[in-house]
Steps between C-alpha positions, in 0.01 A plus 500: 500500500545867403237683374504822248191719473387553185539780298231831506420438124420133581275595785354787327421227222381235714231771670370624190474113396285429828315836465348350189425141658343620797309788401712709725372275802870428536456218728736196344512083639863474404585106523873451581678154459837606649634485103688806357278586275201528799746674738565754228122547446428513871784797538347694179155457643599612864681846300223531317211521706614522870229336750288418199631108454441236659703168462462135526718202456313151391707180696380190293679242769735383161857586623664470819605883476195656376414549882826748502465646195161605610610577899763732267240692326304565792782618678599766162117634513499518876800741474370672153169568763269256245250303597554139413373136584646182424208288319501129530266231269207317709619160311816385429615522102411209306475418133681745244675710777548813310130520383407404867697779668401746252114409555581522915716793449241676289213366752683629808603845355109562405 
């Protein structure tokens, strides 16, 4: 998979953006599926505030190759220098299972 940085207007954007949220703390939980759309924010995040993100990737035990997808994302922050841990739910997903992963999801990121 081939990655592009993003641009510097998109990263000056996104830092002003998290300058508001965090008070200028900028300390940001970024939590990364493996998706596109996560990768993308993880890159934009990791331009945007160098050293100041951490990252974590939520394994609900749903799909064979959510183990890789997560190993994968590890692997991307290890080499970006980010901190990141793969999370995994005390008790297996029962019931509704996208309300129950987003409640352990939620629970674990907290």
């Amino acid at each position: 998979m081939q990655l592009t940085q993003p641009s510097t207007l998109a990263v000056a954007t996104f830092a002003a953006s998290v300058e508001r949220l965090t008070s200028g703390k900028g300390r940001l939980l970024l939590a990364i599926s493996g998706g596109p759309d996560s990768l993308a924010m993880l890159l934009l995040a990791n331009a945007a505030l160098p050293g100041g993100c951490h990252a974590a990737t939520v394994d609900h035990g749903l799909r064979p190759e959510a183990a890789s997808e997560a190993e994968f994302v590890a692997a991307l922050c290890r080499d970006l220098g980010m901190r990141h841990q793969i999370l995994h739910p005390e008790r297996p997903i029962t019931g509704s299972l996208q309300a129950e992963a987003r409640a352990a999801r939620y629970a674990l990121l907290t």
